[in-house]
C-alpha positions as CSV (number, residue, x, y, z in Angstrom):
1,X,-28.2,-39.6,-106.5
2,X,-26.2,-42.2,-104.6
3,X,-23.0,-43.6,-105.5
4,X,-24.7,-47.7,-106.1
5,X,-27.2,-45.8,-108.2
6,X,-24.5,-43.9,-110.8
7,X,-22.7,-47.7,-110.3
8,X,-25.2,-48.8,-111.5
9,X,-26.3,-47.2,-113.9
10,X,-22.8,-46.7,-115.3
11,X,-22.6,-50.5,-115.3
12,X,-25.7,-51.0,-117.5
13,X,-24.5,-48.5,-119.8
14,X,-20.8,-49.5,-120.1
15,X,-22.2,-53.2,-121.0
16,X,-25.0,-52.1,-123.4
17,X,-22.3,-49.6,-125.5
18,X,-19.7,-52.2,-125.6
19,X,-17.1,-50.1,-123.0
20,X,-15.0,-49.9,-120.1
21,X,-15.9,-47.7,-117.1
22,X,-12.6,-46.6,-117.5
23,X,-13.7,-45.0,-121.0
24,X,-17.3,-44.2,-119.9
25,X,-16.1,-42.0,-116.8
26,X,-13.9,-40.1,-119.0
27,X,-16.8,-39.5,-120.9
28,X,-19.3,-39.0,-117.9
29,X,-16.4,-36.5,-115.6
30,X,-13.3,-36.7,-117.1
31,X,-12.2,-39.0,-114.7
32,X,-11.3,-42.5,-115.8
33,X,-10.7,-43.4,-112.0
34,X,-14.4,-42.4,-111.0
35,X,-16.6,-45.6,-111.0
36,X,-13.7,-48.0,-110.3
37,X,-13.1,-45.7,-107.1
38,X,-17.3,-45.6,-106.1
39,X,-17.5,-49.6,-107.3
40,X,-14.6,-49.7,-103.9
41,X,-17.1,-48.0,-101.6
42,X,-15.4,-44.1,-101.8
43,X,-18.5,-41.5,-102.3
44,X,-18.2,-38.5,-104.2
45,X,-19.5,-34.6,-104.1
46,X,-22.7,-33.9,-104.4
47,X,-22.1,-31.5,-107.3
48,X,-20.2,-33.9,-109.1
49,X,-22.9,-36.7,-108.5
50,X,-25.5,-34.7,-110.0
51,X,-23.2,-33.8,-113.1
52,X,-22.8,-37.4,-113.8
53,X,-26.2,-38.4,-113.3
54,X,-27.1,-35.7,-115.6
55,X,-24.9,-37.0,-118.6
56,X,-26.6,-40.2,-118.2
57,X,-30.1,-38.6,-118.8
58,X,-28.6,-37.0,-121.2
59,X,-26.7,-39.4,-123.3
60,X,-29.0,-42.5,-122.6
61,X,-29.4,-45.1,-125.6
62,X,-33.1,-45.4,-126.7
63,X,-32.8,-48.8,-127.1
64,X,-31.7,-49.5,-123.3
65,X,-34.5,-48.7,-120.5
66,X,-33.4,-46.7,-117.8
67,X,-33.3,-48.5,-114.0
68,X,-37.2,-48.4,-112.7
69,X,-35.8,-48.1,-109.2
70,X,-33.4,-45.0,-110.0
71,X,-35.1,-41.4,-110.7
72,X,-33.6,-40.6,-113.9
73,X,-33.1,-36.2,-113.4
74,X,-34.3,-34.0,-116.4
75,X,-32.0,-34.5,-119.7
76,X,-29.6,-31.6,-119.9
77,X,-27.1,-31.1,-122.8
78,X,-23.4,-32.0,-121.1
79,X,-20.3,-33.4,-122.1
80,X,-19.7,-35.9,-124.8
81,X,-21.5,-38.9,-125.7
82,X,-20.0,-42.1,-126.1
């Protein structure tokens, strides 16, 4: 997954549960720098990319579709929901 697409997807999901990136990368990676820092164009691992993207498959709200034009990867059960 690339970096605009977790942006992105990070984006919808920080507006839709009411928080800051700040809060929702801690959630996502433990990292409350992480979308601020791909929002300004830095990339990250690829291990770490799937991770995240992961945690948003899994921790998805129902009531919010996911991005048509992002692949959403197979739900696995990681880290905390928010």
């Amino acid at each position: 997954m690339r970096p605009t697409q977790l942006t992105n997807l990070a984006n919808a999901y920080a507006a839709h549960r009411g928080l800051k990136l700040s809060t929702l990368g801690v959630y996502a990676v433990n990292d409350g720098k992480f979308f601020g820092r791909l929002a300004e164009g830095f990339d990250c691992r690829t291990k770490t990319a799937a991770k995240v993207a992961a945690w948003f498959a899994a921790n998805w709200p129902s009531d919010l579709e996911w991005p048509r034009d992002i692949p959403r990867p197979a739900a696995q059960k990681v880290g905390r929901a928010a």
